[in-house]
C-alpha positions in Angstrom: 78.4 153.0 91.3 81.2 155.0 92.6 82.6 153.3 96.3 85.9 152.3 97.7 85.5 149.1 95.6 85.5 150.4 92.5 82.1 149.5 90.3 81.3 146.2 92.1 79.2 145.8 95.2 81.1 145.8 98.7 80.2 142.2 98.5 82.1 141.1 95.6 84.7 143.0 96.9 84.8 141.2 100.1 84.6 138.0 98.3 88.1 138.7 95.7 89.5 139.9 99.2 89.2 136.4 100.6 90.1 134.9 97.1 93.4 136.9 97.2 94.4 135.6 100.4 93.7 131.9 99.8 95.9 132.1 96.9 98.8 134.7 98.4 99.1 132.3 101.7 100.8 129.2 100.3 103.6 131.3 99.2 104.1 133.1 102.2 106.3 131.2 103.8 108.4 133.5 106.1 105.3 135.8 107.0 104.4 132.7 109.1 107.8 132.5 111.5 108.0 136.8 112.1 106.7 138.7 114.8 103.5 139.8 113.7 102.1 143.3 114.5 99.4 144.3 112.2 99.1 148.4 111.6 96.5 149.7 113.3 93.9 151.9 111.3 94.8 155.8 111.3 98.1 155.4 113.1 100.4 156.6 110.6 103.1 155.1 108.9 105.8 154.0 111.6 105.4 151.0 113.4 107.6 150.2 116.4 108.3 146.6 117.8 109.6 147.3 121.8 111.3 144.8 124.1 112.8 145.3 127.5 116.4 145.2 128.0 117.4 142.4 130.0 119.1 143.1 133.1 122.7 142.0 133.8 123.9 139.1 136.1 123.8 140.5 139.8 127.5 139.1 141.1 127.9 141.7 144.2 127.1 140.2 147.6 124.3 142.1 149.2 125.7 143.8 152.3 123.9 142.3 155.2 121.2 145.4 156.4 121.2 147.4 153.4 119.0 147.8 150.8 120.5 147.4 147.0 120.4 150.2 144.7 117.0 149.7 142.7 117.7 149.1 139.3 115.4 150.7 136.5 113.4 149.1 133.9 114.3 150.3 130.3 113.2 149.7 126.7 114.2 149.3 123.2 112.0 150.4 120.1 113.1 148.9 116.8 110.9 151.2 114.1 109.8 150.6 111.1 108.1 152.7 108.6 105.2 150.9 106.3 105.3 151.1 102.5 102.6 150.8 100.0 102.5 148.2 97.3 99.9 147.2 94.7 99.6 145.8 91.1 96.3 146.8 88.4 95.6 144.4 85.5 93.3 146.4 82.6 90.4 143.9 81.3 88.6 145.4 78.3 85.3 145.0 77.4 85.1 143.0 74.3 87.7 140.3 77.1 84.3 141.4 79.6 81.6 140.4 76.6 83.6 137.6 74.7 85.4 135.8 76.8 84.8 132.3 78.1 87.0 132.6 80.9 86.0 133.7 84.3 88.2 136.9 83.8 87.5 138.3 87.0 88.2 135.2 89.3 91.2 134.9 87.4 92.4 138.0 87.8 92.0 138.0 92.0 93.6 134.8 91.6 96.8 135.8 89.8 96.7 139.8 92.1 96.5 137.2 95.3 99.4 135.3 94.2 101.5 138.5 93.1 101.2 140.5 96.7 102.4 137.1 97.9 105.1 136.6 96.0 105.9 140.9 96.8 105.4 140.2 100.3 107.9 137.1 100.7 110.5 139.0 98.6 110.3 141.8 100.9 110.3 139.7 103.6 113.5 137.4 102.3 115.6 140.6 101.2 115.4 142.0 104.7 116.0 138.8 106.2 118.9 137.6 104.5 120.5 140.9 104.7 121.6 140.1 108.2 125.4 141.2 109.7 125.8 137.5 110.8 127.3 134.8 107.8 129.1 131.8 107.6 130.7 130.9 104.3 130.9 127.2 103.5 134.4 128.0 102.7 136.6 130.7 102.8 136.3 134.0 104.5 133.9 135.8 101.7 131.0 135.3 98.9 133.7 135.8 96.4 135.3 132.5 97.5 132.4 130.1 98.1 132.4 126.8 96.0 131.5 124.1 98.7 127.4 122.6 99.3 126.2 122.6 102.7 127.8 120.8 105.3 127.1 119.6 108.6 130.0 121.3 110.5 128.5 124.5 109.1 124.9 124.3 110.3 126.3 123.3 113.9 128.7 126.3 113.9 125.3 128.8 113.1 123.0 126.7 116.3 126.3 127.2 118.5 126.2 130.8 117.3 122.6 131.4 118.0 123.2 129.2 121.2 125.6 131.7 122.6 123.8 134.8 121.8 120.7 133.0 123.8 118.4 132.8 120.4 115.4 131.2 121.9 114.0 128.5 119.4 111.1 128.8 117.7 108.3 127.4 119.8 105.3 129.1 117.7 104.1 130.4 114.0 101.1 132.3 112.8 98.1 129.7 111.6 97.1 129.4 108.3 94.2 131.1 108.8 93.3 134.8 107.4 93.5 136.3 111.4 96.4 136.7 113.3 96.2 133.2 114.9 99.1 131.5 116.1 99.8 128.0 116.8 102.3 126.2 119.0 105.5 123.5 117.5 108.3 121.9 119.0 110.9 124.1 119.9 113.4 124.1 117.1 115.6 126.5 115.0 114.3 127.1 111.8 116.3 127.4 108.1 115.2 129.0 105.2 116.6 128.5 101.9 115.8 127.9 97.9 114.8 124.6 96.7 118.3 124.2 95.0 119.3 123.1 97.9 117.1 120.3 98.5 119.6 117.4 97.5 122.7 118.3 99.0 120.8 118.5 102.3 119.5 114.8 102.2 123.1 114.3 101.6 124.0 115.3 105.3 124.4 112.9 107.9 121.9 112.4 110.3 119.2 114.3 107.9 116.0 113.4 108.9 113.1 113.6 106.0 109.8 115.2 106.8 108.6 111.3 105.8 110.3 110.0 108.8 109.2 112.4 111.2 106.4 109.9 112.5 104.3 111.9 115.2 105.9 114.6 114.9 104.2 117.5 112.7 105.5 119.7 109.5 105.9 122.7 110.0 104.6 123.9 106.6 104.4 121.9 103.2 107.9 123.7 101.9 109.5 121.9 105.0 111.5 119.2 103.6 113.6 117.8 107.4 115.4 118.1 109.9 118.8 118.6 111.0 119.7 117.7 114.6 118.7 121.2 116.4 117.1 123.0 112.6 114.2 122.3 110.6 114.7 122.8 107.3 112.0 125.2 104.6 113.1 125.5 101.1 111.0 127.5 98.4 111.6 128.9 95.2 110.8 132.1 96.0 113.8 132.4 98.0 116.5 133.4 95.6 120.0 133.3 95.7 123.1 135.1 94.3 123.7 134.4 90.7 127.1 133.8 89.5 128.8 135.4 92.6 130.7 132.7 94.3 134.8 131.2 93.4 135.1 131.1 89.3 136.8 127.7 90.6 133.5 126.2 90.4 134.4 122.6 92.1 131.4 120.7 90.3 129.2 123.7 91.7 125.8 124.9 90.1 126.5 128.3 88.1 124.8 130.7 86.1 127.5 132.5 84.0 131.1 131.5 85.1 131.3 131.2 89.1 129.3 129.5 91.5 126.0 130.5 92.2 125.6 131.5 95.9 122.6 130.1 98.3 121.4 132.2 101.6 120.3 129.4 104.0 119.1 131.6 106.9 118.9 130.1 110.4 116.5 132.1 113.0 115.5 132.2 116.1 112.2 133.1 117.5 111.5 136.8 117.2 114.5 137.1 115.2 112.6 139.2 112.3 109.4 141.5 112.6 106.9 142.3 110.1 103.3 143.5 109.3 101.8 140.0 107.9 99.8 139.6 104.8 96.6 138.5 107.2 93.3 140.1 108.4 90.0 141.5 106.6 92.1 144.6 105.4 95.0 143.6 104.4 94.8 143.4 100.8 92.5 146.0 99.4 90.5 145.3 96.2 89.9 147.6 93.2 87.3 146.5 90.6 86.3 148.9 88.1 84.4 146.6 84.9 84.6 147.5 81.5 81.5 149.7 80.4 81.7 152.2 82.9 82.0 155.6 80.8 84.3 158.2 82.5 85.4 161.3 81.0 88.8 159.8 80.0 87.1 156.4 78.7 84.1 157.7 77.3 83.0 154.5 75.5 83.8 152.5 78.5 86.4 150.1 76.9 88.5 149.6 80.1 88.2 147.6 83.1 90.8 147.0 86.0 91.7 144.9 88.5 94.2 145.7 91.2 95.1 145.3 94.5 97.1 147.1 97.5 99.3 146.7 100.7 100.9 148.2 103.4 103.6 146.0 104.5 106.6 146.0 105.9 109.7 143.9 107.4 112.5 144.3 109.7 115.1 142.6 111.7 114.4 143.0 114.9 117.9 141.3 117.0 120.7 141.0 114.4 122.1 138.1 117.1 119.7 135.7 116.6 119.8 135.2 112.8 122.8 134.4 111.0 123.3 133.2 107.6 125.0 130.5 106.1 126.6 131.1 101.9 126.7 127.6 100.4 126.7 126.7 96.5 125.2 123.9 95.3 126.1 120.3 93.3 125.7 120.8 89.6 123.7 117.2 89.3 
C-alpha cells in the first residue's frame, strides 16, 4: 500500500512519530531555551525572526508649545533558511521473519534518538560559534590551560548585564507542542559534562540537591552559580587537543589541553525551529516483502526519518562564551 508512510497504515505511522519524539526530547537540551518558531506548511524555505529596534534615550528638553519630531517605528529581520535532514536504517526480511526482537520499535527508537542528537549538534555548533569569548586565561584558545573560575563567569553576567541581556524567565515544556513554561529569572550555561567537577569546586556553587523549593530546570542541570544556572551534557562537545601544550594538570587528548565551550545566554539570545509538533519528524516505513522492480523478491525493508530544522543566533550581545580546560582527575 503505496502512501506518504511508506507500506504501513497512517496509524502506525503516527504512532513511530510519537515514539521518535519521546526518545529525541531528553537529548534536546538547548531546543528547550531558543526562540521557537515552527515553519509553517508551504511557506518555503526562509524563516525570519523580527524584533523592533529600540528607541534611543530622549535627553533634549521639549521646547515649551511645540510638538517633538515623531519618531518612526523600525524593524530588524534576522533570516534563516531551513535545511533537511534525515537518516534510513534497511531491515531485511529474514531480520522481519526471524527475529525475536521488536525490529521495528527499535528502529523508531534509535531514528528518534539520532534526529535528536542531529538537532542538538546543530543547535550547539551555531551556538557556540558566537563573536563574544572569554578565555580562562590568556588572550586566545591556543593559550588556555586553566578550569573554570568564578572571576570568569562574573565577568560573562557583567557582560550580558551591560549589553541589557534579559534573563531567562521561560523554556519550551516537555511536551510534543510548542508549550512553554515559566522559571525564575536566571542566566543560563551550557556546557559538556567534563566540566561537572571543577564547577562544584567554585565557591558559592549551589547543587541542584540544595536548591530546596526551588525547581530544576531540566535533568542535565547540575547548579547554580550566583546569577547562572548551570546544564551540562555530553552531547555538547568541546575542542580536542586545542588549548596551551603547557597542559598545567589539564585534561588532554593528544598533547595540549582540551578546550570546553561553556556558553552563557540570555533570553532570546538563539532562534531555532524546535524538534516539537505532529510534523516534525516525518516517518518512512517500507517492510520487507514488498516487491518493487528494483527488489523484486522483496528482501528489503527500511526505516527512516526526516527534518527541517534549523538554528541561528539571533543578538550576538547577549551570548558570550567562556574557553576553560578541565582537571585531569
Amino acid at each position: 500500500m503505496a502512501n506518504d508512510y511508506g507500506s504501513i497504515s497512517q496509524r502506525t505511522a503516527a504512532w513511530a512519530a510519537t515514539e521518535m519524539l519521546a526518545h529525541a526530547e531528553p537529548v534536546a537540551v538547548l531546543s528547550k531555551f531558543g526562540q521557537s518558531k515552527p515553519l509553517p506548511k508551504n511557506k518555503a524555505d526562509n524563516v525570519k525572526f523580527r524584533r523592533p529596534v529600540p528607541f534611543a534615550a530622549a535627553t533634549t528638553p521639549l521646547t515649551e508649545g511645540v510638538t517633538p519630531t515623531a519618531q518612526a517605528m523600525s524593524y530588524e529581520d534576522v533570516p534563516v533558511t531551513i535545511a533537511q535532514y534525515g537518516a534510513v536504517v534497511q531491515i531485511t526480511d529474514k531480520v522481519n521473519d526471524l527475529a525475536e526482537d521488536p525490529v521495528l520499535k527499535d528502529a523508531s527508537m534509535l531514528c528518534g534518538e539520532q534526529a535528536g542528537d542531529t538537532v542538538e549538534a546543530i543547535t550547539w555548533g551555531v551556538v557556540k560559534g558566537g563573536t563574544n569569548v572569554i578565555y580562562g586565561n590568556g588572550t586566545a584558545r591556543a593559550q588556555v590551560n586553566t578550569a573554570v573560575s568564578l572571576n570568569k563567569l562574573r565577568a560573562a553576567a557583567r557582560f550580558l548585564m551591560a549589553q541589557r541581556a534579559k534573563r531567562l524567565t521561560k523554556m519550551l515544556s516537555g511536551s510534543t507542542n510548542f508549550e512553554t513554561k515559566p522559571i525564575e529569572a536566571a542566566y543560563v550555561a551550557f556546557g559538556h559534562t567534563d566540566m561537572e567537577a571543577d564547577i562544584r569546586n567554585l565557591a558559592g556553587f549551589t547543587p541542584v540537591a540544595a536548591y530546596g523549593s526551588r525547581q530544576p530546570l531540566c535533568p542535565e542541570e547540575v547548579g547554580s552559580v550566583e546569577s547562572i544556572r548551570i546544564i551540562l551534557t555530553p552531547m555538547l562537545t568541546p575542542v580536542l587537543d586545542a588549548g596551551s601544550s603547557t597542559l598545567n594538570g589539564m585534561k588532554t587528548s593528544g598533547t595540549k589541553a582540551d578546550v570546553y565551550p561553556l556558553v552563557i545566554i540570555g533570553q532570546e539570545a538563539y532562534g531555532l525551529v524546535p524538534l516539537k509538533g505532529a510534523n516534525a519528524i516525518t516517518p518512512s516505513v517500507i517492510n520487507p516483502d514488498v516487491k518493487t522492480k528494483d527488489d523484486p523478491l522483496g528482501q528489503r525493508g527500511y526505516v527512516g526519518w526526516k527534518t527541517y530544522f534549523a538554528a541561528v543566533r539571533l543578538n550576538e550581545a547577549w551570548l558570550v562564551r567562556c574557553e576553560f580546560a578541565v582537571t585531569n582527575l
